[in-house]
C-alpha positions in Angstrom: 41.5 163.7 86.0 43.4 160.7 87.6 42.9 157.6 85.7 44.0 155.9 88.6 41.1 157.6 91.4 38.4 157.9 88.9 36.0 156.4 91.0 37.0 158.7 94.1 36.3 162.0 91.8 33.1 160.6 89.3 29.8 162.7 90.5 27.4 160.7 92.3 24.1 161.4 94.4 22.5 161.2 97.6 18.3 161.7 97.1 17.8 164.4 94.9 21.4 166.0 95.4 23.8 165.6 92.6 27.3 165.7 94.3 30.6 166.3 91.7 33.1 163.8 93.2 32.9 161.1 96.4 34.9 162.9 99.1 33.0 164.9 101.1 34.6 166.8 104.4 32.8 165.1 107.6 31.3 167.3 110.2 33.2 168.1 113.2 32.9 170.3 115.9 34.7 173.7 115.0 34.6 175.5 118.1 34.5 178.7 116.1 30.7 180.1 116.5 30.6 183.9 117.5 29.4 184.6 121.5 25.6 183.1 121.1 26.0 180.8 118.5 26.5 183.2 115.6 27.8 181.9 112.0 30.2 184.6 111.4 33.7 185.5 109.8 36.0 182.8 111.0 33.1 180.1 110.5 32.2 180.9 106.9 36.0 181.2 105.8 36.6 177.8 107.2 34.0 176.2 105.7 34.9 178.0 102.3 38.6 176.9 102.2 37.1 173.3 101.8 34.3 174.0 99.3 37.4 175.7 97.1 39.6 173.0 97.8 37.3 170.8 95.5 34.7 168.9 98.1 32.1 167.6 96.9 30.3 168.8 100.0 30.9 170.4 103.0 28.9 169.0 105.7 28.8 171.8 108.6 29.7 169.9 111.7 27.5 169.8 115.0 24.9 172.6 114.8 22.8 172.6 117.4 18.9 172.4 117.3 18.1 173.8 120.6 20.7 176.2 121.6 21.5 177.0 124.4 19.9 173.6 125.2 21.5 170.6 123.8 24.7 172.4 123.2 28.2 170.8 124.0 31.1 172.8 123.3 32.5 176.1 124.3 31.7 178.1 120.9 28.9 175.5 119.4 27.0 177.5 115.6 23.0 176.9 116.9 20.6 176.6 113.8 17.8 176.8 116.8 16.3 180.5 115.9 15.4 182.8 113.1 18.2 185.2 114.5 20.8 182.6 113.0 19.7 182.9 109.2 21.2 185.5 107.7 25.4 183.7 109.1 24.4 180.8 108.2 23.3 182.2 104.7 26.1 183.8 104.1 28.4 180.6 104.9 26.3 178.4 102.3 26.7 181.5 99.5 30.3 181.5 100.3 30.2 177.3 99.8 27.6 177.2 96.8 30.5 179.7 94.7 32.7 177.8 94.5 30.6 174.6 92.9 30.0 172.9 96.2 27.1 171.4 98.0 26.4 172.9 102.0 24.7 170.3 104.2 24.0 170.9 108.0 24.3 168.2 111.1 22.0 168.9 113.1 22.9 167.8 117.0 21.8 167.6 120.7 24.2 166.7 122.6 22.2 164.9 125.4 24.4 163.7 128.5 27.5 165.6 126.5 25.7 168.9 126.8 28.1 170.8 128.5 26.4 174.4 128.4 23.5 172.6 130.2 25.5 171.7 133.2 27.0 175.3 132.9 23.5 177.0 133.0 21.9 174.5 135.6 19.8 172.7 133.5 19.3 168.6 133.2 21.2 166.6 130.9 18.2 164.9 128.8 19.3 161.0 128.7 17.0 158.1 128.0 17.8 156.8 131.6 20.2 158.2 134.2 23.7 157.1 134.1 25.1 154.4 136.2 27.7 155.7 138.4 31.7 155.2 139.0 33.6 152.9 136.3 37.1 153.1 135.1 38.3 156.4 134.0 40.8 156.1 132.4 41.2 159.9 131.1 41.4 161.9 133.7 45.0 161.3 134.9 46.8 161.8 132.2 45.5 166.0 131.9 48.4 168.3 132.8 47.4 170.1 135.7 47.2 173.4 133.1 44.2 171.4 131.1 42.4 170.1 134.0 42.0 174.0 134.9 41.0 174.7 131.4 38.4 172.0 131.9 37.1 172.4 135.1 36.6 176.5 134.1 32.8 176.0 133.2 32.3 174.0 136.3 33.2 176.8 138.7 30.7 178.9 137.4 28.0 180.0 140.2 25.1 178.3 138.4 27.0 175.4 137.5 24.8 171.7 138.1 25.9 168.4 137.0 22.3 166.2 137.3 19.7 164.3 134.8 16.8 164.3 133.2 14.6 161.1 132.1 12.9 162.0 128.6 9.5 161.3 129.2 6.9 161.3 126.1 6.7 165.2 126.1 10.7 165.2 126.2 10.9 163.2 123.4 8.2 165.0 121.4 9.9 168.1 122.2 13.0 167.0 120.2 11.8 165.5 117.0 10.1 169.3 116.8 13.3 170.7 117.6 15.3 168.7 114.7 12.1 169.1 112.2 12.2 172.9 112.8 15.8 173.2 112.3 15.9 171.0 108.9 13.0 173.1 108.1 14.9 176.2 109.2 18.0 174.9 107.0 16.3 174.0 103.7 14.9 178.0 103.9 18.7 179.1 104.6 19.7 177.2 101.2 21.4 174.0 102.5 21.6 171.0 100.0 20.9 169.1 102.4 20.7 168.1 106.3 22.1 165.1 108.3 21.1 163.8 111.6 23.2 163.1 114.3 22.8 159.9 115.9 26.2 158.8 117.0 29.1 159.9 119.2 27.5 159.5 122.6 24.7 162.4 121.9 21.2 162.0 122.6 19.8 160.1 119.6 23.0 157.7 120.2 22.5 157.3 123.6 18.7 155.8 122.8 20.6 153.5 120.6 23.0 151.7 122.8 22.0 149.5 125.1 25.1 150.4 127.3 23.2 154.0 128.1 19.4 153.3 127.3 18.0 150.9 130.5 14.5 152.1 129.6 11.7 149.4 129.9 8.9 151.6 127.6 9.0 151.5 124.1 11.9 153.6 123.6 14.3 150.6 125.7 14.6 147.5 125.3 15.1 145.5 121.6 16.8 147.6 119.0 13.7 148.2 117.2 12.3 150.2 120.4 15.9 152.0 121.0 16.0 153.0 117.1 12.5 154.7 117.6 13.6 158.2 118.4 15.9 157.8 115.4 12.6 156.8 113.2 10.5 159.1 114.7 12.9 162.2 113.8 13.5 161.2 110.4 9.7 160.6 109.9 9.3 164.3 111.5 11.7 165.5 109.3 11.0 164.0 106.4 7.5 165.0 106.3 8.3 169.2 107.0 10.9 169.3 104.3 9.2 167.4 101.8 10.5 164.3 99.4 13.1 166.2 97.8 15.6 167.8 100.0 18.0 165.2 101.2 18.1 163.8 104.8 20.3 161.3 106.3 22.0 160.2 109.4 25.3 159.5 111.0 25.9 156.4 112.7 28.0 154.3 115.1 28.2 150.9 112.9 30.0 149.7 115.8 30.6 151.1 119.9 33.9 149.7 121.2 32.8 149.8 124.7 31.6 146.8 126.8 26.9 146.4 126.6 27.6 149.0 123.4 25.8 149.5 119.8 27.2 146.1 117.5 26.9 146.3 114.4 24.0 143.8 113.8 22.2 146.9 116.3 23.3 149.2 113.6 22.4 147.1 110.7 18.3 147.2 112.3 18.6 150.8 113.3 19.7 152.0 109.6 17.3 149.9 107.5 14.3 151.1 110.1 16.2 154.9 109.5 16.0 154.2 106.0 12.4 152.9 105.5 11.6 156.1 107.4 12.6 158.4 104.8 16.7 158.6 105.2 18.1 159.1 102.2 22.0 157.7 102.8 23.8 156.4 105.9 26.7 157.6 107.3 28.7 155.1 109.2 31.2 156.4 111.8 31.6 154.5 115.5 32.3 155.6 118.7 34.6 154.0 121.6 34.2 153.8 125.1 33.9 157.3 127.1 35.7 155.8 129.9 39.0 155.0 127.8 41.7 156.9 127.0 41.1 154.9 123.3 37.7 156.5 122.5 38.1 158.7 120.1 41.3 157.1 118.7 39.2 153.7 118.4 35.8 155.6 117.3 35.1 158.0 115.3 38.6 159.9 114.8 40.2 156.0 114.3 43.7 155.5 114.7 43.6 152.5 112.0 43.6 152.6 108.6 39.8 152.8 107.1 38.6 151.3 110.3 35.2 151.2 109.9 35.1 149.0 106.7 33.8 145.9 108.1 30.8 147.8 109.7 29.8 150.0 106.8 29.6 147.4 104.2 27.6 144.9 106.2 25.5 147.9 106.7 25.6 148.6 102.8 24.3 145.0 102.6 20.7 145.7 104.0 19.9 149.2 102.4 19.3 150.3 99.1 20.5 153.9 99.6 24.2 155.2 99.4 26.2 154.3 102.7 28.9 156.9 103.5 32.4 156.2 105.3 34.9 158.0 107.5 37.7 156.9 109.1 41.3 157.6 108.0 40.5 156.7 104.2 43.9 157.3 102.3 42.2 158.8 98.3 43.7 155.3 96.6 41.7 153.3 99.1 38.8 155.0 99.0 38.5 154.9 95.2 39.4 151.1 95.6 36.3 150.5 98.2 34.2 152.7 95.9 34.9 150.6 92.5 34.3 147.8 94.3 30.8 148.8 96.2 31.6 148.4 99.2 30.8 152.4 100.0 29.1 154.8 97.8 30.9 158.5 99.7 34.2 159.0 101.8 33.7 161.6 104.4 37.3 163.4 105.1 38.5 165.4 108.1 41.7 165.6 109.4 43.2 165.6 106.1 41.0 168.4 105.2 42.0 170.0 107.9 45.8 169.5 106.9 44.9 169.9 103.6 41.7 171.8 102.3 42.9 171.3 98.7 43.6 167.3 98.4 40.3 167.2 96.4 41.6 169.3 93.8 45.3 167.6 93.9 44.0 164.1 93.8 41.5 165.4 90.7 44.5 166.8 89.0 46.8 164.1 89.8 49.2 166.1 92.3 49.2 163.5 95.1 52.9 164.4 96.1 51.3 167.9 96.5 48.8 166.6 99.5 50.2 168.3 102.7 49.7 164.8 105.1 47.5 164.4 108.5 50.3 163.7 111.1 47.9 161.5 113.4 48.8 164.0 115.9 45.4 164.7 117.4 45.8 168.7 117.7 42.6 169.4 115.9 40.3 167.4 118.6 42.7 168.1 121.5 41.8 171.8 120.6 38.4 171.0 122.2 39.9 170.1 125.3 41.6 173.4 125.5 38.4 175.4 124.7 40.2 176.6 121.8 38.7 176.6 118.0 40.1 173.8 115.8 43.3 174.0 114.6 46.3 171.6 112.8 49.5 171.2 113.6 50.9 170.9 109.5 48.6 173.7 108.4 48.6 176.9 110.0 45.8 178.4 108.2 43.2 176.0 109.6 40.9 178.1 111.8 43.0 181.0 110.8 41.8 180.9 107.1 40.5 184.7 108.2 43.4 185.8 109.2 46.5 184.5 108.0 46.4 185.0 103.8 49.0 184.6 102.0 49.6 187.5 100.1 52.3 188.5 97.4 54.9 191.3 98.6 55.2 194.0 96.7 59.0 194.8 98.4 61.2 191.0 97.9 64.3 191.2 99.8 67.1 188.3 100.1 65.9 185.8 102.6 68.7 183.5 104.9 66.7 180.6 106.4 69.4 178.4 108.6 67.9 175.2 109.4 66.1 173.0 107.7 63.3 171.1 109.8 60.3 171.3 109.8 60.3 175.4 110.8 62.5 176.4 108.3 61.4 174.4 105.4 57.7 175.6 106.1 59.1 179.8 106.7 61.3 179.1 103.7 58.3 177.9 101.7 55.7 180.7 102.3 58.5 183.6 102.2 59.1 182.1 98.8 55.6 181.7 97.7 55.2 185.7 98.3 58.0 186.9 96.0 61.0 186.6 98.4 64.4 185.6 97.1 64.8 182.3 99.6 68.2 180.6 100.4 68.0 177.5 103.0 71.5 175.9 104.9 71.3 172.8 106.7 74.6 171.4 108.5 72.8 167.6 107.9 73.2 166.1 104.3 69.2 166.1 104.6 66.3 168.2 105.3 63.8 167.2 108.1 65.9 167.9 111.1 64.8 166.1 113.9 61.5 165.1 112.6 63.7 162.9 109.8 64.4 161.2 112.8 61.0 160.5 114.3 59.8 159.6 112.0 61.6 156.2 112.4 59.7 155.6 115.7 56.4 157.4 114.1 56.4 156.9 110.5 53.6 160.0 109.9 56.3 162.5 110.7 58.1 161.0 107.6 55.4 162.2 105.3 55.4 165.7 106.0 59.2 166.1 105.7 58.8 164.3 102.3 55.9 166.7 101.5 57.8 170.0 102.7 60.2 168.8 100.8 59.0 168.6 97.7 57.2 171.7 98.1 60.8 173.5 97.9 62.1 171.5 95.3 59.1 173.2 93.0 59.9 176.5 94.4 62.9 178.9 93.3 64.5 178.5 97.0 68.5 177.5 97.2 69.3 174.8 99.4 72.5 173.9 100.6 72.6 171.0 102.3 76.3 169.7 105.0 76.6 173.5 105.6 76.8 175.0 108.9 76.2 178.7 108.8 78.5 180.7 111.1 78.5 184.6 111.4 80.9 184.8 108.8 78.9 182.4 106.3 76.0 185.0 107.0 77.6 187.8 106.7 79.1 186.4 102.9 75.3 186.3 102.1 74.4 189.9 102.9 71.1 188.6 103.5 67.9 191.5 104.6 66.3 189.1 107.2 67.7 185.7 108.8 65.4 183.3 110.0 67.3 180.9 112.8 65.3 177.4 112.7 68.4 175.3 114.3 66.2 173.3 116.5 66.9 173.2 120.3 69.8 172.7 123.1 70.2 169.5 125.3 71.3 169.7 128.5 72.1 166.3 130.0 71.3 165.6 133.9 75.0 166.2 135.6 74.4 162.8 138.1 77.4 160.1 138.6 77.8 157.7 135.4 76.3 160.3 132.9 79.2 159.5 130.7 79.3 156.1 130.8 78.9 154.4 127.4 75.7 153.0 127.2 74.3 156.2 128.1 72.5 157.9 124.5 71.4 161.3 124.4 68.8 162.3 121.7 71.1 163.7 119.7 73.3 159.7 119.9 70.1 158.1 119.4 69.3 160.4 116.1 72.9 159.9 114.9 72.5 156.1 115.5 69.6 156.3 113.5 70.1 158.5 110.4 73.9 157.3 110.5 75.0 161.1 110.9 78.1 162.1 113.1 79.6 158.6 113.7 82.4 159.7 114.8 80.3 161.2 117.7 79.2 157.5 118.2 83.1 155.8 118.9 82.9 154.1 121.9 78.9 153.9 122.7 78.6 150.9 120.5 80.6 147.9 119.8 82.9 147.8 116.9 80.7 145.6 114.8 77.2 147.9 115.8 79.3 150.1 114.8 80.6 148.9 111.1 76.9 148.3 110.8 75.6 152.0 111.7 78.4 153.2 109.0 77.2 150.5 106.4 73.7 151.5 106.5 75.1 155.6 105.9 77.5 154.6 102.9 74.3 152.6 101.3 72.1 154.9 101.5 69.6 152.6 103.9 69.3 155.7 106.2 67.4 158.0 103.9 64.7 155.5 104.4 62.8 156.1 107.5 60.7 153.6 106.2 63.5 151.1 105.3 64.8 151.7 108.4 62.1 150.8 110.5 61.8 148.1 109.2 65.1 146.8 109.4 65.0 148.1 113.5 62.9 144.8 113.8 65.7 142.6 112.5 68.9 144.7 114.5 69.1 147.1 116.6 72.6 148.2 118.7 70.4 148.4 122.1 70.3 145.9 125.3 66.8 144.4 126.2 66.6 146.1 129.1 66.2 150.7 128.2 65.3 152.8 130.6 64.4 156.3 129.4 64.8 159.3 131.9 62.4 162.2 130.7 58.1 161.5 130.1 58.0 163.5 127.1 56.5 163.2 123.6 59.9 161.8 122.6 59.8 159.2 125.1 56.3 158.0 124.4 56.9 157.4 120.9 60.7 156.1 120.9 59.2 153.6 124.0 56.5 152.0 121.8 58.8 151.9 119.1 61.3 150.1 121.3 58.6 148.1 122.9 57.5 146.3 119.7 61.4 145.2 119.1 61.1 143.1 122.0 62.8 145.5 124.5 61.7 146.0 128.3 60.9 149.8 128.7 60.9 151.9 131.9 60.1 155.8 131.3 61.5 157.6 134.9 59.9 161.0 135.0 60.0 163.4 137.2 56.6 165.1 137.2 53.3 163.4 137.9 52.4 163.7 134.3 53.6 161.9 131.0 53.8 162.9 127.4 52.9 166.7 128.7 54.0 168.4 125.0 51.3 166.0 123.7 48.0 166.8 122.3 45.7 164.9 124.9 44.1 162.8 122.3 47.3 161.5 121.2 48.8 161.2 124.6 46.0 159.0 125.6 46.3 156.9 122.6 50.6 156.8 123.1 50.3 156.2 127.0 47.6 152.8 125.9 49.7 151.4 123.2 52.8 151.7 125.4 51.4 149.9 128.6 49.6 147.7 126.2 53.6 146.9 124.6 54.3 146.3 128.6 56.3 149.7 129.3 56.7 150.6 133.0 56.2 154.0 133.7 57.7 155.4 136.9 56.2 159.1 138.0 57.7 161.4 140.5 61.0 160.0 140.3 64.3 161.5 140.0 67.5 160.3 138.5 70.5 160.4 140.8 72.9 157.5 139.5 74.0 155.6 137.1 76.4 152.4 136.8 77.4 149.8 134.1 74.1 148.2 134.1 71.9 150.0 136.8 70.3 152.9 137.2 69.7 154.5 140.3 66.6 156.8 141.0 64.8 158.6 144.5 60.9 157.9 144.2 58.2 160.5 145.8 58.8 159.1 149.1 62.8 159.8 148.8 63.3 156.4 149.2 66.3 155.0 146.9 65.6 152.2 144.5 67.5 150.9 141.7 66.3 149.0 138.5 68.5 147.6 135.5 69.4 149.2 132.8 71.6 148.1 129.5 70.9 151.4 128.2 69.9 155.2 129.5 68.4 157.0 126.9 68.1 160.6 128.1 65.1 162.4 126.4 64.4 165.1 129.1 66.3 168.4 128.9 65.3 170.0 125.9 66.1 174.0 125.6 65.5 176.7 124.0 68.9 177.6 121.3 69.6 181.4 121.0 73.1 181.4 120.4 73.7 181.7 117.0 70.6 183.9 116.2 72.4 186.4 118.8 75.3 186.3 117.3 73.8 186.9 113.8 72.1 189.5 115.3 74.9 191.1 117.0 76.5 191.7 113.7 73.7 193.7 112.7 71.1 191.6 110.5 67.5 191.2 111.4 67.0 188.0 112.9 63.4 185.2 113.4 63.5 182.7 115.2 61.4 179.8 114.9 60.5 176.4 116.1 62.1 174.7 118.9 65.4 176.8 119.1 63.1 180.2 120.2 60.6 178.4 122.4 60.1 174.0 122.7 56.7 173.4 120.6 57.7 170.1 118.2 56.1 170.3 115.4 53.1 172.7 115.7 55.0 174.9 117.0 57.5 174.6 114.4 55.0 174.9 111.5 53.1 177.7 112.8 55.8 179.6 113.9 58.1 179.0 110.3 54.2 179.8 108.4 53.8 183.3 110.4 57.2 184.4 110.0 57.0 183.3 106.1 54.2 185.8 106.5 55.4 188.3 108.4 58.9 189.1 106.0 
């Protein structure tokens, strides 16, 4: 065990339940139930890759109580009938076997009940909805996800309206949770926890934003906490004293009227005198914002919710539970110091089901990282199941195993991002002799580079990194692989992972010096190629840009960014001509050094190669830094310090510019995987060279290729 995390990994309890370390993987929506709301195949091996990663628990995430009723997402597990025993059985068998504990969150999803709408039945709500205010969301959907979204509201018995919860309402539910916690302790779950956050129908009671009632479920805290009592009461008294119940929370809503956390404080001691056995504090954000789930309860700062939970810790005598982007070393810090009993973990479970195990056996340069990216609740959006971006096998855990070949054959792998270290990696892992050639003096490709601008990235090329340093795969590093070089190797299969083509915008002053291409800005800022960079930078920018190579300074992304703050070879005033993912994050970074930013984009969408999530949360932090965005505008000019565009009205307009950076006109990169494969060899390609997908793309294409040799 780590000396250092021996608080994270000592056992503890909640009630009666004995739990063998303090990470436990929060519930989440999975999206993966069978047609009906069947626990089958895909469910149970998701669920198991985190009880054998080492868990403590596995808390299966958003099960509904009432299906179809109450039900919010496209494939949403029910616990609502008998019929759903014997999946659900089989999941907890599947968890208990590997020495962890199964608990179920049981859910209605109240005004979020989609499958209501879809059926023509009433959202239940304690009071109607006001109408109109800012949305904030909806405009920044591609046209392709808006059509995704809108699918369940063409159907023919489609019906958006609401339903008041009278007395016999509310009854209703606390049967419907007591039946299903009753349902789940005969199934063989350690344990069940009640939702009552997130903008669902318990939550809604609670905030004050939502809940306008005037009987004695409105009003003070103490009447909007009464369904919460009442269903915890209900539930405690079918199940009995010794299986464990407890709840999850929003210690804080980030909206405007919203649950504060002196609310939250009342509602969990009340929750707790009822018969809860532990609290688990998330938060939620405001449903009108493009910042919700980035400022609630999937936070996009660092243990976020540590104010809330320990003033909530401070008025119950019961163990208070916390989730919220809890790096292990933190989390063993709050724990030593008792300012939270539990961490609850999810997108790092998702990126890594085994970090339990790794931090227990002190591997923590083994822990594949959480990029931040958002993919895994973006997926929702999609009506897709869950899925990561670094790890390929979540929500695939069924279907893509790695297993051992029994025929190894000589492996080429040219490139080495993020693709090719991650096809280089599972071909070696199954037996195959692996050799990798980069041109760069560095692995990472361009995701070394981002992660300058977004320091996340950084970690996962550090993490691939060492992965293939532990593995017997030859890397040579400042090689460019011709046809010849391949041919030397004699290689039985050659995976191409060279990244993609630019193609610049061919429009007057292109070539003028202050015009940067992605490529110029990554040479700028990993100090590769300078050569390339004579005559776009002054002499002294560019002794400096050579100095920081020959020191070594550019191998630190980290280093690096900092040092941006302090000098950086780039005018105040940047305009970048392309919306993309790049230019969201390179316009933040650039933001917060002071300069004035101006994205020109051609579409009527920005950041469209973004997981919604994130592009919500990138497109608020960049108008928050001041960057102007300018839509439906297209680049026809540019001088020594203008740039000339035609707006949706063809009108001409021109805005300054001390430097273009060009980040549009990204390409697939077939030629030299045609060539190899004109000579005869069998040829992959992967990542962004065969088809544009950044990093997911990259990852899960280099993983199934690994798999597929």
């Amino acid at each position: 065990m780590s000396k250092k995390l021996n608080h994270l990994m000592a056992p503890g309890k909640i009630g009666s339940l004995e739990l063998r370390n303090r990470i436990i993987m929060t519930p989440m929506g999975s999206n993966t139930a069978e047609e009906g709301g069947f626990c089958g195949e895909q469910t149970q091996a998701y669920y198991e890759a985190r009880a054998a990663g080492g868990a403590a628990m596995v808390i299966m995430g958003s099960v509904s109580v009432g299906w179809p009723e109450g039900s919010a997402n496209w494939r949403h597990i029910a616990i609502s009938d008998d019929k759903y025993i014997p999946g659900l059985k089989k999941l907890v068998g599947r968890v208990h076997a590997h020495g962890c504990k199964a608990a179920v969150q049981l859910h209605h999803g109240g005004l979020m009940a989609q499958n209501d709408s879809c059926r023509g039945e009433a959202l239940l709500c304690p009071s109607v909805p006001e109408e109109g205010g800012a949305d904030e969301l909806s405009p920044y959907f591609t046209h392709e996800e808006m059509a995704i979204i809108s699918e369940p509201c063409l159907v023919d018995t489609f019906k958006l309206h609401y339903k008041e919860a009278d007395n016999e309402d509310i009854a209703r539910v606390v049967d419907l949770y007591a039946d299903a916690a009753v349902r789940a302790k005969r199934i063989g779950f350690d344990g069940a926890e009640i939702h009552a956050g997130h903008g669902y129908l318990i939550s809604t009671f609670l905030s004050p934003q939502v809940n306008a009632r005037t009987d004695q479920y409105g009003g003070c805290i103490e009447n909007r906490a009464r369904l919460l009592v009442e269903v915890i009461k209900r539930v405690r008294e079918r199940v009995g004293k010794d299986f464990p119940i407890w709840f999850r929370l929003d210690s804080n809503q980030f909206a405007e009227g919203g649950i504060t956390n002196e609310d939250a404080q009342v509602a969990a001691r009340l929750a707790v005198e009822a018969g809860a056995d532990a609290v688990h504090c998330s938060a939620d954000g405001d449903h009108h914002k493009g910042t919700c789930y980035t400022e609630g309860h999937a936070t996009h700062t660092p243990a976020g919710f540590l104010p809330y939970a320990s003033a909530i810790k401070n008025v119950v005598d019961v163990p208070v539970i916390m989730p919220g982007r809890i790096e292990p070393e933190v989390g063993d810090r709050l724990i030593a110091q008792g300012k939270i009993d539990f961490v609850t973990m999810g997108r790092k479970l998702l990126a890594d089901p085994e970090l339990p195990n790794k931090v227990k056996q002190g591997r923590m340069e083994d822990i594949r990282p959480c990029i931040l990216c958002y993919t895994c609740i973006s997926s929702i959006f999609k009506r897709s199941h869950i899925r990561c971006a670094v790890n390929a096998t979540t929500g695939y855990e069924n279907q893509r195993q790695l297993i051992a070949t029994d025929q190894p054959k000589k492996v080429l792998v040219i490139g080495g991002g993020p693709g090719g270290m991650e096809a280089a990696r599972v071909a070696a892992l199954r037996g195959h002799q692996v050799t990798l050639v980069e041109k760069s003096r560095r692995l990472g490709g361009t995701v070394f580079f981002s992660g300058v601008s977004y320091p996340p990235n950084s970690k996962l090329v550090k993490y691939l990194e060492h992965q293939l340093r532990q593995l017997p795969v030859d890397i040579h590093l400042g090689v460019t692989a011709t046809v010849e070089f391949v041919q030397a190797q004699r290689p039985a299969k050659v995976v191409v992972a060279v990244g993609a083509g630019r193609e610049m915008p061919q429009v007057p002053g292109i070539d003028l010096p202050h015009v940067l291409s992605g490529d110029d800005m990554r040479d700028m800022i990993t100090g590769d190629n300078a050569e390339g960079l004579k005559g776009k930078f002054s002499n002294i920018d560019q002794w400096m840009l050579t100095a920081g190579r020959l020191t070594g300074i550019t191998a630190y992304p980290a280093m690096m960014r900092e040092l941006s703050k302090l000098w950086l070879p780039l005018g105040k005033r940047v305009v970048l001509v392309g919306g993309g993912l790049v230019a969201l994050e390179l316009a933040e970074y650039l933001a917060e050094r002071g300069r004035q930013v101006t994205i020109l984009e051609e579409s009527d969408r920005f950041g469209r190669e973004t997981p919604v999530v994130r592009r919500w949360r990138n497109l608020a932090d960049c108008r928050r830094h001041g960057v102007s965005f300018l839509s439906k505008a297209r680049l026809t000019k540019i001088a020594t310090r203008t740039l000339t565009y035609l707006n949706e009205r063809n009108q001409e307009r021109t805005i300054a510019a001390d430097h273009v950076i060009v980040t549009s006109g990204t390409v697939h990169n077939h030629k030299l995987a045609n060539s190899i494969r004109a000579r005869g060899f069998e040829v992959e390609l992967v990542g962004d060279c065969s088809q544009v997908g950044y990093i997911e793309g990259a990852m899960h294409g280099g993983h199934q290729v690994g798999l597929d040799i």
